[in-house]
PDBQT receptor file of N, H, CA, C and O in Angstrom, charges set to zero:
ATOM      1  N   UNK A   1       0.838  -1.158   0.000  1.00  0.00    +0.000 N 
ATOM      2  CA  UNK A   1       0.000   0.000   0.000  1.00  0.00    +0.000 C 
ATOM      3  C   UNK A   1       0.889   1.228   0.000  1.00  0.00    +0.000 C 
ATOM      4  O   UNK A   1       2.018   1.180   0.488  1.00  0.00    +0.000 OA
ATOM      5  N   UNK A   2       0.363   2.381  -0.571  1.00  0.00    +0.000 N 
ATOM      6  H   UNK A   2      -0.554   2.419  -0.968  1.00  0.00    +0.000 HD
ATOM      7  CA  UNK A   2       1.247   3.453  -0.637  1.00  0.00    +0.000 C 
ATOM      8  C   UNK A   2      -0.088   4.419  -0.205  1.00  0.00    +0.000 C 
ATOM      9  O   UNK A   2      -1.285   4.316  -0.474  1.00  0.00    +0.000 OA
ATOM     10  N   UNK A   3       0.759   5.498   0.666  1.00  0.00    +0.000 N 
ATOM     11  H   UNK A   3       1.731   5.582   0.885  1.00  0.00    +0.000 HD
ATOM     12  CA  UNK A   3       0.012   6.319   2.177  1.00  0.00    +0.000 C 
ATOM     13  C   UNK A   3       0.634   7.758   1.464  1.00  0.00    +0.000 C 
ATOM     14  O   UNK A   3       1.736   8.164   1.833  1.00  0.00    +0.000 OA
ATOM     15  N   UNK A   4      -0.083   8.435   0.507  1.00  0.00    +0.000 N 
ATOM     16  H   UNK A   4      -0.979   8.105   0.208  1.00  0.00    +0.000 HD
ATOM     17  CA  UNK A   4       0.133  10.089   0.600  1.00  0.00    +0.000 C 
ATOM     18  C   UNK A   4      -0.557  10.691   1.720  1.00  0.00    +0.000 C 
ATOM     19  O   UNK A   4      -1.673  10.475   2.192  1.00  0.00    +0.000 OA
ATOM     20  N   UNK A   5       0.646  11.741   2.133  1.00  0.00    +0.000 N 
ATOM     21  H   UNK A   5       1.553  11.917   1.749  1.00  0.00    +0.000 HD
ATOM     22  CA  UNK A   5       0.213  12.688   2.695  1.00  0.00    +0.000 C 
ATOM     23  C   UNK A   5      -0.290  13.997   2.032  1.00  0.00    +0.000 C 
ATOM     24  O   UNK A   5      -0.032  14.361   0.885  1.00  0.00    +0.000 OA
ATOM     25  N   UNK A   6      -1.188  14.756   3.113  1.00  0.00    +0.000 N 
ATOM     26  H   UNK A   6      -1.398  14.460   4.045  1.00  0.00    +0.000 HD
ATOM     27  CA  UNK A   6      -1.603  15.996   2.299  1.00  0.00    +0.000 C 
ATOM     28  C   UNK A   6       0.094  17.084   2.056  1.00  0.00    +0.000 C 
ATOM     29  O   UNK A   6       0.131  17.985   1.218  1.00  0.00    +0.000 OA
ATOM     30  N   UNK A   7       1.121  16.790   2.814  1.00  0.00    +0.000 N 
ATOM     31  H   UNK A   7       1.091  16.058   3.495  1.00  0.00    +0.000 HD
ATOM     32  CA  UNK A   7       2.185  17.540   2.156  1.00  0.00    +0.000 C 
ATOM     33  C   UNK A   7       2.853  17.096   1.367  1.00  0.00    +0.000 C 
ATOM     34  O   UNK A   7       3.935  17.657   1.194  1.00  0.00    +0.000 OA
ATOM     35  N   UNK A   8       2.520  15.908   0.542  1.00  0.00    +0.000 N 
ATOM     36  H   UNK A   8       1.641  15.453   0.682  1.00  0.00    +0.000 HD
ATOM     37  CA  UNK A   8       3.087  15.190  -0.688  1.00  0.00    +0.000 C 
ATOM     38  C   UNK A   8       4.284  14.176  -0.760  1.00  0.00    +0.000 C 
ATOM     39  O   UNK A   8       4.879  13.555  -1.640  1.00  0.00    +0.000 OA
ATOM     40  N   UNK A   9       4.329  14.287   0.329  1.00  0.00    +0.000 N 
ATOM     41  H   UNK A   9       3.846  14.791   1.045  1.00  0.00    +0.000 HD
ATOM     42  CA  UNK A   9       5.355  12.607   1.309  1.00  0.00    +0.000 C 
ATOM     43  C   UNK A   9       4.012  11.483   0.681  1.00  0.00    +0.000 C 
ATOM     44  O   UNK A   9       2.802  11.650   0.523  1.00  0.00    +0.000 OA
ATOM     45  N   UNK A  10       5.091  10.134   0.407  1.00  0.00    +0.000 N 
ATOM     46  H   UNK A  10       6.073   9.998   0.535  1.00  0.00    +0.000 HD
ATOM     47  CA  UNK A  10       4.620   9.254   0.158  1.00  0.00    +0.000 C 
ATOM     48  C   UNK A  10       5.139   8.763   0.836  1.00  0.00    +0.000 C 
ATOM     49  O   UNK A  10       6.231   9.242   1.144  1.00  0.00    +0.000 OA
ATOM     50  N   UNK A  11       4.460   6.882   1.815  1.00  0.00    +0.000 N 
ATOM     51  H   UNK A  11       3.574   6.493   1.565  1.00  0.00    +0.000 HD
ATOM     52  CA  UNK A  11       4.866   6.258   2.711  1.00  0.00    +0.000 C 
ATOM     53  C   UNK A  11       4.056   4.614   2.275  1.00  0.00    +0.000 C 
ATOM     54  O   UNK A  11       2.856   4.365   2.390  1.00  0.00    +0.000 OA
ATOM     55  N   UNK A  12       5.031   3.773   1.817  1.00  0.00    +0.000 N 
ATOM     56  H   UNK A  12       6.005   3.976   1.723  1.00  0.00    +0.000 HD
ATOM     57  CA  UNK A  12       5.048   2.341   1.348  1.00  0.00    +0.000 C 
ATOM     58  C   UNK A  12       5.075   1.266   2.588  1.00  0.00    +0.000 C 
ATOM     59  O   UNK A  12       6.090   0.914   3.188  1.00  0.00    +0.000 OA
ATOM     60  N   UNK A  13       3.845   0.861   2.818  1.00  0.00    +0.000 N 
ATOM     61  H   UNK A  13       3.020   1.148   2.330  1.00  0.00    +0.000 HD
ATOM     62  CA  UNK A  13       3.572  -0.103   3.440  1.00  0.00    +0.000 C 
ATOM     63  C   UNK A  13       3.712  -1.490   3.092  1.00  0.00    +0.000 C 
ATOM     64  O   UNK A  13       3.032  -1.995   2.199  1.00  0.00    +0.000 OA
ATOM     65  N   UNK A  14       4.734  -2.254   3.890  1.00  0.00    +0.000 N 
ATOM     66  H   UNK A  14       5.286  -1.844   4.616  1.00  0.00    +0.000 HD
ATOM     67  CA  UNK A  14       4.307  -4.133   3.207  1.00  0.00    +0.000 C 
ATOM     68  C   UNK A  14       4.277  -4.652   4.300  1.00  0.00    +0.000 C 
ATOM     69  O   UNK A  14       4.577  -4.211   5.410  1.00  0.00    +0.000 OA
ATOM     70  N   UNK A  15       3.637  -6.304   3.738  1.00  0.00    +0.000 N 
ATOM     71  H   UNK A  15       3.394  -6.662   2.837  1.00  0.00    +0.000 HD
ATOM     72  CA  UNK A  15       3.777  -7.247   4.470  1.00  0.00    +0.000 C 
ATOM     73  C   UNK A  15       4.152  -7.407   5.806  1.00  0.00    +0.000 C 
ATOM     74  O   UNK A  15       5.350  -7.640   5.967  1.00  0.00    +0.000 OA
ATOM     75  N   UNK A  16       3.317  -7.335   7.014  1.00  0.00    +0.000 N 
ATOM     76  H   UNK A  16       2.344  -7.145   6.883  1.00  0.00    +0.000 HD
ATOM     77  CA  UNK A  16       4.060  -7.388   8.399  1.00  0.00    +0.000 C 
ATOM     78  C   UNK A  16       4.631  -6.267   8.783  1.00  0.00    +0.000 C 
ATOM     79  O   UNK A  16       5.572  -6.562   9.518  1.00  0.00    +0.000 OA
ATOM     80  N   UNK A  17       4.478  -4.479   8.580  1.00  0.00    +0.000 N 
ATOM     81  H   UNK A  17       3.713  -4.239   7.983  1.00  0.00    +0.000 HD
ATOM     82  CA  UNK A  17       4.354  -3.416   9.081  1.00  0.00    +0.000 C 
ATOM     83  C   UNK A  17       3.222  -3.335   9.881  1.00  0.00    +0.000 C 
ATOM     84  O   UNK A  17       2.074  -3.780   9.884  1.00  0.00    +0.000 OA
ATOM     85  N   UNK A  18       4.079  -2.464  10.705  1.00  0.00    +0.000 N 
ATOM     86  H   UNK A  18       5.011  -2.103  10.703  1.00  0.00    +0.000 HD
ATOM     87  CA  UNK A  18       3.052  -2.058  11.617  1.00  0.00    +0.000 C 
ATOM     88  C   UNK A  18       3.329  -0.270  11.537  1.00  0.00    +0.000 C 
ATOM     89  O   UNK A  18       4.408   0.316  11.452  1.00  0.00    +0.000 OA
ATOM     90  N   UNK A  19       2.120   0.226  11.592  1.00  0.00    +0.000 N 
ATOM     91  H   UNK A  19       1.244  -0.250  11.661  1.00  0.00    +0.000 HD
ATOM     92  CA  UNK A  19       2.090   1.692  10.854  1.00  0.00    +0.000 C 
ATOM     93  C   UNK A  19       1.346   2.366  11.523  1.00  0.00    +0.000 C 
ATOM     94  O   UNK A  19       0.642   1.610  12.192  1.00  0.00    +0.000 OA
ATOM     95  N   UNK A  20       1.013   3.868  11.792  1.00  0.00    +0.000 N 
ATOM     96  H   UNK A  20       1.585   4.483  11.248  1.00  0.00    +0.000 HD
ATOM     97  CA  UNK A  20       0.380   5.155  11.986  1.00  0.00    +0.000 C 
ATOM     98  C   UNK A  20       0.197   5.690  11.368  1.00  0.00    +0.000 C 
ATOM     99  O   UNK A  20       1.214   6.267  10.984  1.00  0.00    +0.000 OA
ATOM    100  N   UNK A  21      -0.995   6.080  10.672  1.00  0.00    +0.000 N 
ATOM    101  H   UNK A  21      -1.821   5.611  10.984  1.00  0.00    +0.000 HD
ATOM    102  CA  UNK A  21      -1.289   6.684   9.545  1.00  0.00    +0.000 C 
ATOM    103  C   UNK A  21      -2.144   8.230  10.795  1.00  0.00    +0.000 C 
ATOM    104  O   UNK A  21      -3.156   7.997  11.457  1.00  0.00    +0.000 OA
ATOM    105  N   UNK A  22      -1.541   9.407  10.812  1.00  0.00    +0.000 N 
ATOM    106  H   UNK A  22      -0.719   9.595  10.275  1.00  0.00    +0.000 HD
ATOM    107  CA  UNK A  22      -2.123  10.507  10.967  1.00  0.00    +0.000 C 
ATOM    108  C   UNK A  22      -3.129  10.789  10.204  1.00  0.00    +0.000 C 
ATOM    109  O   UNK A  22      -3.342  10.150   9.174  1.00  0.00    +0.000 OA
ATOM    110  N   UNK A  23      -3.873  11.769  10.597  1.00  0.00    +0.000 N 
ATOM    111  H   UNK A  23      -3.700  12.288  11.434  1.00  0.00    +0.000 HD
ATOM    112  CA  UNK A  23      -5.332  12.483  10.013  1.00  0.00    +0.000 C 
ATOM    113  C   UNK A  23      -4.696  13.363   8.867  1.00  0.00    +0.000 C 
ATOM    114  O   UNK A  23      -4.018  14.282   9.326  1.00  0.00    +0.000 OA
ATOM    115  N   UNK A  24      -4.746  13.311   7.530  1.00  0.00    +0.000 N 
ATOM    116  H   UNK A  24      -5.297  12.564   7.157  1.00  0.00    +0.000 HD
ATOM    117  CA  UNK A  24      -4.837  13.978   6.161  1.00  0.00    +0.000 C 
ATOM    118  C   UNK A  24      -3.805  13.110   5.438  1.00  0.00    +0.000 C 
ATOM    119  O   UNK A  24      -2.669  13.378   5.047  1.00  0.00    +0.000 OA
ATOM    120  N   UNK A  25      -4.451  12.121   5.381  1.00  0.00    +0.000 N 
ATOM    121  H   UNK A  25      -5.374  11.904   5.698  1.00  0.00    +0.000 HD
ATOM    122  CA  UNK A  25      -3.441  10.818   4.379  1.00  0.00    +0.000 C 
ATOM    123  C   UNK A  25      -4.828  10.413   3.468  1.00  0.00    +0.000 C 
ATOM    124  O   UNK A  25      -5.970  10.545   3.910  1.00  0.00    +0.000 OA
ATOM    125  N   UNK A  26      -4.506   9.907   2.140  1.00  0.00    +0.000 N 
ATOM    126  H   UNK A  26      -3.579   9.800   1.782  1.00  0.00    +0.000 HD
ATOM    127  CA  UNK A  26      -4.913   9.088   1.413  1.00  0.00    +0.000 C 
ATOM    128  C   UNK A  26      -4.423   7.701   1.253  1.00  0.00    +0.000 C 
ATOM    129  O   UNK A  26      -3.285   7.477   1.666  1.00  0.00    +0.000 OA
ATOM    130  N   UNK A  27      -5.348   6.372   0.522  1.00  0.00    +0.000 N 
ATOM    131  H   UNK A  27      -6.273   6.554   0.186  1.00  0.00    +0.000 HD
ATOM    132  CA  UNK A  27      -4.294   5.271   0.746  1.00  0.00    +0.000 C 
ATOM    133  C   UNK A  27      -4.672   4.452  -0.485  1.00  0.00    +0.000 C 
ATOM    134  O   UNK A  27      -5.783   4.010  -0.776  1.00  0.00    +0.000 OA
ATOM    135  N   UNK A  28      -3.582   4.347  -1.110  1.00  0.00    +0.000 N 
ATOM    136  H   UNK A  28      -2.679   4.706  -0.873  1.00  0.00    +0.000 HD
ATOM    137  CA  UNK A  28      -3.499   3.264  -2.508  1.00  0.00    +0.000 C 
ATOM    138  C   UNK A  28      -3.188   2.141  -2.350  1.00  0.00    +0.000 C 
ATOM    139  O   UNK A  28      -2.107   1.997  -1.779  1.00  0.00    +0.000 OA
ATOM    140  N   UNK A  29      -3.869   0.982  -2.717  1.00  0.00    +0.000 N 
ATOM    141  H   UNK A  29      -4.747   1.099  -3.180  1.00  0.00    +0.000 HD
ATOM    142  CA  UNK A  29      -3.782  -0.798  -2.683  1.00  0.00    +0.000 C 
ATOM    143  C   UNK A  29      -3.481  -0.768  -3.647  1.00  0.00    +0.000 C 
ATOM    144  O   UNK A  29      -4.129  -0.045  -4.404  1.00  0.00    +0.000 OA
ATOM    145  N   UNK A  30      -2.278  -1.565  -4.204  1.00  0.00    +0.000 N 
ATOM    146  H   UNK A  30      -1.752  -2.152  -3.589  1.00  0.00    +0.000 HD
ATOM    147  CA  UNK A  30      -1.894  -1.779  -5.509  1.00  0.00    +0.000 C 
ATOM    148  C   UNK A  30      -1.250  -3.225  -5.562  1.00  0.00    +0.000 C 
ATOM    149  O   UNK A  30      -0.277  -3.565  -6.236  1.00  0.00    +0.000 OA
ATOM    150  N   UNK A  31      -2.300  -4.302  -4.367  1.00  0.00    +0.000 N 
ATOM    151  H   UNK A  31      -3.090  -4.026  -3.820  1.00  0.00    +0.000 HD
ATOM    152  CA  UNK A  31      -1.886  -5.666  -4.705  1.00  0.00    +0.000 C 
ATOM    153  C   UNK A  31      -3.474  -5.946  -3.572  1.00  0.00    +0.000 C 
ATOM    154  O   UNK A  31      -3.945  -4.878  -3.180  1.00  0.00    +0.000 OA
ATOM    155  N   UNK A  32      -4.058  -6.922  -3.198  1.00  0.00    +0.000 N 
ATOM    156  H   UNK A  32      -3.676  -7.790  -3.516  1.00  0.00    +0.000 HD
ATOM    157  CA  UNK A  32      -5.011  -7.330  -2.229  1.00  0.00    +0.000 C 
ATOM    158  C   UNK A  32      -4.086  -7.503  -1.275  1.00  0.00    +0.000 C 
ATOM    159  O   UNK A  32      -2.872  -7.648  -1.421  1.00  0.00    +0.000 OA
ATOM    160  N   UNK A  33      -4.787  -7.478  -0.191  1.00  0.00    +0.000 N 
ATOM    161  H   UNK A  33      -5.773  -7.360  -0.073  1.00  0.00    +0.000 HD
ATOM    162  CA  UNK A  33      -4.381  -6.851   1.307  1.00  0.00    +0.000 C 
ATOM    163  C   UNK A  33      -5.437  -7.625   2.157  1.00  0.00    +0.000 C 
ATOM    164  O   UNK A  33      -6.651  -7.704   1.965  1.00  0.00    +0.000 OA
ATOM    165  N   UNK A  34      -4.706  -8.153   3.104  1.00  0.00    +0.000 N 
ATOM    166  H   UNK A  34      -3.721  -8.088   3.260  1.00  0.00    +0.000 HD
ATOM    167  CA  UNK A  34      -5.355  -8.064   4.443  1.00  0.00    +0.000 C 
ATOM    168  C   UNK A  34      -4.872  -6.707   5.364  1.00  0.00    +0.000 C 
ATOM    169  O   UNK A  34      -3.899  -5.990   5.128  1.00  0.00    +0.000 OA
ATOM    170  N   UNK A  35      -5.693  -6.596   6.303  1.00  0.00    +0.000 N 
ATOM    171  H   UNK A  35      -6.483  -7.178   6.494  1.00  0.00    +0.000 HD
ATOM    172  CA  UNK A  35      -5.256  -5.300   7.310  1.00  0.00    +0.000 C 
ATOM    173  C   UNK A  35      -6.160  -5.782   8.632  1.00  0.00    +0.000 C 
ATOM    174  O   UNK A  35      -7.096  -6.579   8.575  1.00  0.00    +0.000 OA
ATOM    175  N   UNK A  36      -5.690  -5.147   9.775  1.00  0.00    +0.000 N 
ATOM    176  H   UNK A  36      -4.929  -4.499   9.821  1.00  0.00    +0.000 HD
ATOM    177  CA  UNK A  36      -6.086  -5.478  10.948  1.00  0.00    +0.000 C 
ATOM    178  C   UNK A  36      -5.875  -4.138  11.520  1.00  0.00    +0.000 C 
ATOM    179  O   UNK A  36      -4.758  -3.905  11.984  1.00  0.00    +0.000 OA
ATOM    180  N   UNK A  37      -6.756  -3.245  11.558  1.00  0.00    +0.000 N 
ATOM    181  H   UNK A  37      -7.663  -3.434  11.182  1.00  0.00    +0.000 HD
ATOM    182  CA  UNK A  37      -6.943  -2.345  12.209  1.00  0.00    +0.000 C 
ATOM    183  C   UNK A  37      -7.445  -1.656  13.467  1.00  0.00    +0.000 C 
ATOM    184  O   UNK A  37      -8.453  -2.138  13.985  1.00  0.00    +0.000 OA
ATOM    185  N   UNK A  38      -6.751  -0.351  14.158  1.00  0.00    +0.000 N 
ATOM    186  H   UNK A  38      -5.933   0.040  13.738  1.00  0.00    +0.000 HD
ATOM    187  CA  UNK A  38      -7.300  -0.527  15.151  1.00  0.00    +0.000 C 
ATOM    188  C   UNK A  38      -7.045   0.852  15.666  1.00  0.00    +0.000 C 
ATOM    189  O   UNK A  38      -6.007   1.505  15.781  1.00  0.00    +0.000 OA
ATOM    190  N   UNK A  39      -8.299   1.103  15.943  1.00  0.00    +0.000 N 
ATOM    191  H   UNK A  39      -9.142   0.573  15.850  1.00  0.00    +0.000 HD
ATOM    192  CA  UNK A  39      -8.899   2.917  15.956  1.00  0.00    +0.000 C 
ATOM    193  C   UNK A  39      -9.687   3.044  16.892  1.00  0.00    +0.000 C 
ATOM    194  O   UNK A  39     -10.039   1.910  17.216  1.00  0.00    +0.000 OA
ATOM    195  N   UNK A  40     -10.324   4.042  17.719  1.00  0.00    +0.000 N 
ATOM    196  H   UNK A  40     -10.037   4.963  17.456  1.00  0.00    +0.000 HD
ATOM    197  CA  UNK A  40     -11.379   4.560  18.874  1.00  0.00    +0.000 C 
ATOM    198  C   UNK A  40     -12.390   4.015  17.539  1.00  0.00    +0.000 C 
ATOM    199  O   UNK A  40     -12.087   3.599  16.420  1.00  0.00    +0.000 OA
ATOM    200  N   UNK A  41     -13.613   4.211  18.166  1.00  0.00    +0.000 N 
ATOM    201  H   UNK A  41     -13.858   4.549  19.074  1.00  0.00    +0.000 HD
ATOM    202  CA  UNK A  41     -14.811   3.219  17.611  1.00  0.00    +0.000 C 
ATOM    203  C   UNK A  41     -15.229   4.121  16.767  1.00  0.00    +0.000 C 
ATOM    204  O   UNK A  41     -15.195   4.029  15.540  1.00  0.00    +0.000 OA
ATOM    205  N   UNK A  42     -15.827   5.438  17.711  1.00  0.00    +0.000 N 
ATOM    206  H   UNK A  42     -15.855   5.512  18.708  1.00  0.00    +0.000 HD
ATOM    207  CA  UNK A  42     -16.091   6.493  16.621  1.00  0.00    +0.000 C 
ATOM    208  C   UNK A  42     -15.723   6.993  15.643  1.00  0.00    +0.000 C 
ATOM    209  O   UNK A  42     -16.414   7.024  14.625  1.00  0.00    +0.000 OA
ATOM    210  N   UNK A  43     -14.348   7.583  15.751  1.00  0.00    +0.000 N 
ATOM    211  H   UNK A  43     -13.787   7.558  16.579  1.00  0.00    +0.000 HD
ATOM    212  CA  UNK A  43     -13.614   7.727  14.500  1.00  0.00    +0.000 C 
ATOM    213  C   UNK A  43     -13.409   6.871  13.335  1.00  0.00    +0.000 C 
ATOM    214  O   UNK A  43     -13.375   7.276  12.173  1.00  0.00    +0.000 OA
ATOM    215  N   UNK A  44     -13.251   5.446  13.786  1.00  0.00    +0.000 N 
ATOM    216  H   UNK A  44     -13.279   5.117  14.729  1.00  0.00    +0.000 HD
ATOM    217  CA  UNK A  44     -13.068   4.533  13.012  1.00  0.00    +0.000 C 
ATOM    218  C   UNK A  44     -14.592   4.169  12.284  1.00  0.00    +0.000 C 
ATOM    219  O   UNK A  44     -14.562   3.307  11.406  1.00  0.00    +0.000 OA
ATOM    220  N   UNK A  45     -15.955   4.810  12.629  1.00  0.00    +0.000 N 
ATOM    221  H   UNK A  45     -15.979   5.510  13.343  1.00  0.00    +0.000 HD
ATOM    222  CA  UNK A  45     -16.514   4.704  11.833  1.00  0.00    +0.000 C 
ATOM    223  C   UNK A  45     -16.870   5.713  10.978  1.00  0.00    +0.000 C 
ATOM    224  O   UNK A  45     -17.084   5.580   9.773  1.00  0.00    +0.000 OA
ATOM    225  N   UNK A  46     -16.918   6.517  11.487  1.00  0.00    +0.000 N 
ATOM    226  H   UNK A  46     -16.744   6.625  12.466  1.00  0.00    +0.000 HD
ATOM    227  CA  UNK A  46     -16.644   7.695  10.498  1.00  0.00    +0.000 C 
ATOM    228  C   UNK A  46     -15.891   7.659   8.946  1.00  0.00    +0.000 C 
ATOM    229  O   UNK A  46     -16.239   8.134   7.865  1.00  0.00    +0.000 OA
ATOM    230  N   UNK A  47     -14.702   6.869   9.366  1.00  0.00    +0.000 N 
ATOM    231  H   UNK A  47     -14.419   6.483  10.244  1.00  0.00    +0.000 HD
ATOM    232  CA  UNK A  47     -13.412   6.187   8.266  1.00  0.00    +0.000 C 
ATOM    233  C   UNK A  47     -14.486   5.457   7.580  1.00  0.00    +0.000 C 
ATOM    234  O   UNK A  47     -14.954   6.088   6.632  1.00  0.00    +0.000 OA
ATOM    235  N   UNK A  48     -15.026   4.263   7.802  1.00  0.00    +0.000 N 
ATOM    236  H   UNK A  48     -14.646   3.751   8.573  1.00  0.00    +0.000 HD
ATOM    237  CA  UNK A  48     -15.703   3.366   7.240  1.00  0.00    +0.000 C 
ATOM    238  C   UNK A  48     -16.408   4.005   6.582  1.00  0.00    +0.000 C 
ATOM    239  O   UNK A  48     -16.108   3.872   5.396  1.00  0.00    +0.000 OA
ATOM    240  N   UNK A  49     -17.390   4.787   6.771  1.00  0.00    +0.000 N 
ATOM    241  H   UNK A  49     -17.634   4.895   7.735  1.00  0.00    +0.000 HD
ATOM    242  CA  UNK A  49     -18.994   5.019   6.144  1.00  0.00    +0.000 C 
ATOM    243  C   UNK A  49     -18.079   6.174   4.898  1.00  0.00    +0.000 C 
ATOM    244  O   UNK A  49     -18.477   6.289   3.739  1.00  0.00    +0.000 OA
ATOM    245  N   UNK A  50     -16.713   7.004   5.501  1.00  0.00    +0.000 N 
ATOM    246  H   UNK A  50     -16.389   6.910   6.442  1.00  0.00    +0.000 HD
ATOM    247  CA  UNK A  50     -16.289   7.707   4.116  1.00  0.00    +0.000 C 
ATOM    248  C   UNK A  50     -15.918   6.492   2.945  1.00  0.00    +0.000 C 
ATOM    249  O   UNK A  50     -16.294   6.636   1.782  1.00  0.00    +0.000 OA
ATOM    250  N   UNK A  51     -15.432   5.739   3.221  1.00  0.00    +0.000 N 
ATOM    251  H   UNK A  51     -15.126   5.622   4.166  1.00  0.00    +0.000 HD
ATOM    252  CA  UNK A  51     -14.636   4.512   2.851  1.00  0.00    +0.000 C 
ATOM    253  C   UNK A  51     -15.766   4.035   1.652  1.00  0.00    +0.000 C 
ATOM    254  O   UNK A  51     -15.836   4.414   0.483  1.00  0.00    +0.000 OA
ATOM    255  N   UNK A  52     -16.520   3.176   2.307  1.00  0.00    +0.000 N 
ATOM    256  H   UNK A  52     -16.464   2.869   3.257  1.00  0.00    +0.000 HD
ATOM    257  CA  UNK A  52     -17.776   2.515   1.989  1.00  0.00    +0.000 C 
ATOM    258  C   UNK A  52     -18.526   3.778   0.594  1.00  0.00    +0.000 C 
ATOM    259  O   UNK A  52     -19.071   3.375  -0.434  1.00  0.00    +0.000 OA
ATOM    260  N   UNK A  53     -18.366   5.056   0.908  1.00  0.00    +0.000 N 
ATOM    261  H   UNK A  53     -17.923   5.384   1.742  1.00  0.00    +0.000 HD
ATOM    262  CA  UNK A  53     -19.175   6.339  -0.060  1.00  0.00    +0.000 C 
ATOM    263  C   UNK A  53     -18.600   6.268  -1.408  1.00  0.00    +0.000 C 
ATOM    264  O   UNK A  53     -19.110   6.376  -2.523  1.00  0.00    +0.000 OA
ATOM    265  N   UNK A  54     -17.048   5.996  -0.890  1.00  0.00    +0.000 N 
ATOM    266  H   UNK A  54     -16.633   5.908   0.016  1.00  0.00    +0.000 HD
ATOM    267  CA  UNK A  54     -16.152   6.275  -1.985  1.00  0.00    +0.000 C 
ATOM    268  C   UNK A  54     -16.175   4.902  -3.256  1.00  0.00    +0.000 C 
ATOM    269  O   UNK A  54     -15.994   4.937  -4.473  1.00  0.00    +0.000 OA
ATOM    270  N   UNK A  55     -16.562   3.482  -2.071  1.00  0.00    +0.000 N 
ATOM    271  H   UNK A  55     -16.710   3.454  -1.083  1.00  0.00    +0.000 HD
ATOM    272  CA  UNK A  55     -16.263   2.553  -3.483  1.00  0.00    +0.000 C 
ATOM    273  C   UNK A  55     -17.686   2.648  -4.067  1.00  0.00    +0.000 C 
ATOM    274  O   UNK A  55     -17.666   2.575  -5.296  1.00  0.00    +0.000 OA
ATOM    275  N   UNK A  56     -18.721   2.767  -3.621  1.00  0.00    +0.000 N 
ATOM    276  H   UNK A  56     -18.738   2.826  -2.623  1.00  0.00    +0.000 HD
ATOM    277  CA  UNK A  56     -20.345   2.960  -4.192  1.00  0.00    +0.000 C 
ATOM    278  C   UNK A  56     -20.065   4.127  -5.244  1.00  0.00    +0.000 C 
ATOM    279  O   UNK A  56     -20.813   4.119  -6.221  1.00  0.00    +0.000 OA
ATOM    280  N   UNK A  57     -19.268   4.952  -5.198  1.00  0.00    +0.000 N 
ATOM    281  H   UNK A  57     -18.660   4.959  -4.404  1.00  0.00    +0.000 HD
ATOM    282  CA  UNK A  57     -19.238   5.950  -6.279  1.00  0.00    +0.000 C 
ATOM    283  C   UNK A  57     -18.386   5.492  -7.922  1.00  0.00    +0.000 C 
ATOM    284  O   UNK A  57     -18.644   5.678  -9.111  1.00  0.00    +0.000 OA
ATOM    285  N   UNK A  58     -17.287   4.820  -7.144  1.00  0.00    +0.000 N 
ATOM    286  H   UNK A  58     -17.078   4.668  -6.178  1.00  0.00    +0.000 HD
ATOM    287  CA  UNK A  58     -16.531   4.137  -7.697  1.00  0.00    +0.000 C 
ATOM    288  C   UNK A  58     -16.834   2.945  -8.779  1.00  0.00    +0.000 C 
ATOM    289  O   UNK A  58     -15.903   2.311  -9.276  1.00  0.00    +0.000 OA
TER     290      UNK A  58
């Protein structure tokens, strides 16, 4: 996975990282992925339901 930031840093995730993704990142899959995530409940749904908007548009 590759993690832009809104200041134009890119950050390459693989296999067996463990990562922090701060608030104003985007995120590109460019192979299938598992992920195991883990966020406060609220926020993390918030993530989802944007998440979920974006592939229905898609």
């Amino acid at each position: 996975m590759v993690v832009t930031y809104t200041d134009g840093t890119d950050e390459r995730c693989r296999t067996g990282d463990v990562f922090h993704w701060p608030a104003g990142h985007s995120v590109r899959v460019d192979e299938d992925a598992e992920l195991i995530l883990f966020s406060p409940e609220h926020e993390h749904g918030a993530v989802m339901d944007h998440i979920l908007d974006k592939m229905a548009a898609g």
